[in-house]
Backbone bond lengths (Angstrom), bond angles and torsions (degrees), N, CA, C in turn:
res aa  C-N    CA-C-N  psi(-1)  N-CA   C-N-CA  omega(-1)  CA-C   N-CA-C  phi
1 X - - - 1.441 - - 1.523 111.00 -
2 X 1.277 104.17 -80.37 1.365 108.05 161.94 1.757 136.64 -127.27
3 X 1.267 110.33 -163.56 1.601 95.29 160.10 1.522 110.03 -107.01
4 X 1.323 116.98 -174.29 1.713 129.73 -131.16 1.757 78.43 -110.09
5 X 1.058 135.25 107.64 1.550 134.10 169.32 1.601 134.99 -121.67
6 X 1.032 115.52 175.05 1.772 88.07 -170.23 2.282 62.37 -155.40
7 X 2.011 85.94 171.23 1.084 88.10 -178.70 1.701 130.07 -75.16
8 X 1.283 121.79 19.66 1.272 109.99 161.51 1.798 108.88 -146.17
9 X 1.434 104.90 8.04 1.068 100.86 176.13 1.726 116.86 -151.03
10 X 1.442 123.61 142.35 1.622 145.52 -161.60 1.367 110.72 -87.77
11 X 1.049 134.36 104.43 1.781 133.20 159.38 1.290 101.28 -62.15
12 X 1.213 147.31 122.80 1.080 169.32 -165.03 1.451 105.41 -108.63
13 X 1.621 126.87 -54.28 1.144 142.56 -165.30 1.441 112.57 -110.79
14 X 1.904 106.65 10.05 1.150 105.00 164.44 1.419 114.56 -142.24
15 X 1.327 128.36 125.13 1.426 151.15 163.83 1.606 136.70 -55.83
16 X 1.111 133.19 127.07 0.963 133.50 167.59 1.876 121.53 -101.54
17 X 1.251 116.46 96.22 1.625 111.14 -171.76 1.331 104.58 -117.64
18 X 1.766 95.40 161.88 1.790 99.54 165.99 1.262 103.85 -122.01
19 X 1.456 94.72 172.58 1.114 89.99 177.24 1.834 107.52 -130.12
20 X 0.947 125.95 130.59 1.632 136.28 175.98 1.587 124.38 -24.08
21 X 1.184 133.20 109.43 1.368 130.83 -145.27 1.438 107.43 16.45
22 X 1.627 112.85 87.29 1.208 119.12 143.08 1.420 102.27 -138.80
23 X 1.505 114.44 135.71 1.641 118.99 162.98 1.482 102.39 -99.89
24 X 1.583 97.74 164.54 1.554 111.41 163.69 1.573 130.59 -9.11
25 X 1.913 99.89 -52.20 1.244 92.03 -164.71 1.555 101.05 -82.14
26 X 1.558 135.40 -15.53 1.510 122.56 -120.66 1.976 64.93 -118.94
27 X 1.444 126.14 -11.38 1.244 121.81 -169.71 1.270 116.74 -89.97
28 X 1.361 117.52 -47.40 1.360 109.29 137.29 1.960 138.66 19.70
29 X 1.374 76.83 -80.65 1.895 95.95 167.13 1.245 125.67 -52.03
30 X 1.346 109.81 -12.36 1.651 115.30 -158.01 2.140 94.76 -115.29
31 X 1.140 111.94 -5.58 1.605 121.94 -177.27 1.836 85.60 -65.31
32 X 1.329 91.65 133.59 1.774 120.66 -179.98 1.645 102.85 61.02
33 X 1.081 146.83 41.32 1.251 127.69 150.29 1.395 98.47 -92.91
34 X 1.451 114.84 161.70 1.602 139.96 149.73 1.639 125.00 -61.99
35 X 1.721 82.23 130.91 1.496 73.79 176.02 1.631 112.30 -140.25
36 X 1.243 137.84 133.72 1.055 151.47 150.61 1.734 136.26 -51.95
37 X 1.290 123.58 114.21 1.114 115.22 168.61 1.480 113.95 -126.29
38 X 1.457 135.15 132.67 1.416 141.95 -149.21 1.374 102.45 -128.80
39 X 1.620 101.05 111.86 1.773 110.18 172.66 1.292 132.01 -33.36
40 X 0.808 123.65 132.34 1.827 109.50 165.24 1.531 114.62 -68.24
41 X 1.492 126.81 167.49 1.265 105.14 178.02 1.972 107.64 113.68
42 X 1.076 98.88 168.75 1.821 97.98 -166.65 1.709 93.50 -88.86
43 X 1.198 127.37 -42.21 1.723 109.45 -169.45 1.448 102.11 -76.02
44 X 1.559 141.37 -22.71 1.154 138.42 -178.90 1.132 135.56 39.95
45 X 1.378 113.64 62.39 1.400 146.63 -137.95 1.693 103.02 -98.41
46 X 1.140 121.98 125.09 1.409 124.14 -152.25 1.868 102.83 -108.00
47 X 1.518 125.24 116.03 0.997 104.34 166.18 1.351 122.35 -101.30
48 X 1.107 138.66 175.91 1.644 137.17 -165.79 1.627 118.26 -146.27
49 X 0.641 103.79 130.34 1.924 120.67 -163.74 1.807 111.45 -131.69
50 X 0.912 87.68 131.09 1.729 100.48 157.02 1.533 133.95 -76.61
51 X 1.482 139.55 118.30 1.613 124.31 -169.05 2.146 90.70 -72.57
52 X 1.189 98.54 158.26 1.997 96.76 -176.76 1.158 92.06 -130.46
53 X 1.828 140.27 -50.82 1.182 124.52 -163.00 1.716 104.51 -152.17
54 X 0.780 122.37 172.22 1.932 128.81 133.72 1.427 121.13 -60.86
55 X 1.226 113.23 136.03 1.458 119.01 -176.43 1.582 93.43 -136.80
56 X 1.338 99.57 109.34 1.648 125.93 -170.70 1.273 130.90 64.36
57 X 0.891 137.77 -165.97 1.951 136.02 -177.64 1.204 113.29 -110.54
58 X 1.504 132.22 33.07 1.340 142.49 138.18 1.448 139.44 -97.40
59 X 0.968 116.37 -15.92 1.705 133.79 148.58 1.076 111.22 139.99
60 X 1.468 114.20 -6.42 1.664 112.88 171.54 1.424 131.34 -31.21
61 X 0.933 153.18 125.57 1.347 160.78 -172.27 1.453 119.12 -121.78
62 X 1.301 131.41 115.55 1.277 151.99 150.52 1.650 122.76 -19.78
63 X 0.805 155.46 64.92 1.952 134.65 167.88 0.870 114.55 -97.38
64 X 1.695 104.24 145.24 1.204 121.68 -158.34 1.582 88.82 -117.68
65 X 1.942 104.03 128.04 2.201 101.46 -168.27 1.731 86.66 -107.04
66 X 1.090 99.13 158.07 1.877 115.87 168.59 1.215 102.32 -54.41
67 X 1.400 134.70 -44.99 1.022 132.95 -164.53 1.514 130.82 -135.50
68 X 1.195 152.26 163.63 1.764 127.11 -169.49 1.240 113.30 -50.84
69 X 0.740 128.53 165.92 1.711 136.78 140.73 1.601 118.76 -91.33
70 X 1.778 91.61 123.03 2.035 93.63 164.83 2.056 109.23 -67.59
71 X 1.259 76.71 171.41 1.806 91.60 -175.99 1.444 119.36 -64.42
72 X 1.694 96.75 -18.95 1.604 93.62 -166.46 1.515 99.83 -105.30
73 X 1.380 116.17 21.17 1.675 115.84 141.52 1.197 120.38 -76.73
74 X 1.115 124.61 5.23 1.763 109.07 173.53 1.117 98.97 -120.98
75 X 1.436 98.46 141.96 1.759 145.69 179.84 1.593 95.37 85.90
76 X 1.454 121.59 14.23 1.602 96.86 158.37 1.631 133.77 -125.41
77 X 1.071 157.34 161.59 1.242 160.25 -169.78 1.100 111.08 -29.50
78 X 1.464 126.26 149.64 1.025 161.12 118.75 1.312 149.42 -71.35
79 X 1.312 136.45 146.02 1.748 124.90 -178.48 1.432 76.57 -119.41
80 X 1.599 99.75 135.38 2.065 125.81 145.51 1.789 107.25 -82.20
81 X 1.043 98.04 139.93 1.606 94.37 175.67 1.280 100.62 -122.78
């Protein structure tokens, strides 16, 4: 969805995602899996993140990536592993 922000400063290397009929509780389940997101583009360069928490009481979920995230990761897919 987006990245992880507060009012004067950007997590870059941290994410905020949902995930598709999941609430709070059923999201839960998904705290410490891996997750993958894969560039667009011909080298298709894969970055990889950890889920860390819930972020609010709608099922949103937190990940935390090894490395920043570009802009044109948000609003698109993800793999849970």
């Amino acid at each position: 969805m987006h990245y992880r922000q507060a009012r004067h400063h950007q997590y870059n290397n941290q994410m905020i995602i949902q995930v598709a009929g999941y609430d709070a509780e059923k999201a839960k389940s998904l705290i410490g899996k891996r997750v993958v997101w894969t560039a667009p583009g011909k080298e298709k360069k894969h970055l990889r993140g950890t889920i860390k928490a819930l972020h609010g009481n709608s099922g949103h979920l937190r990940v935390q990536f090894d490395v920043g995230m570009p802009g044109q990761s948000i609003g698109t897919k993800i793999k849970i592993e």
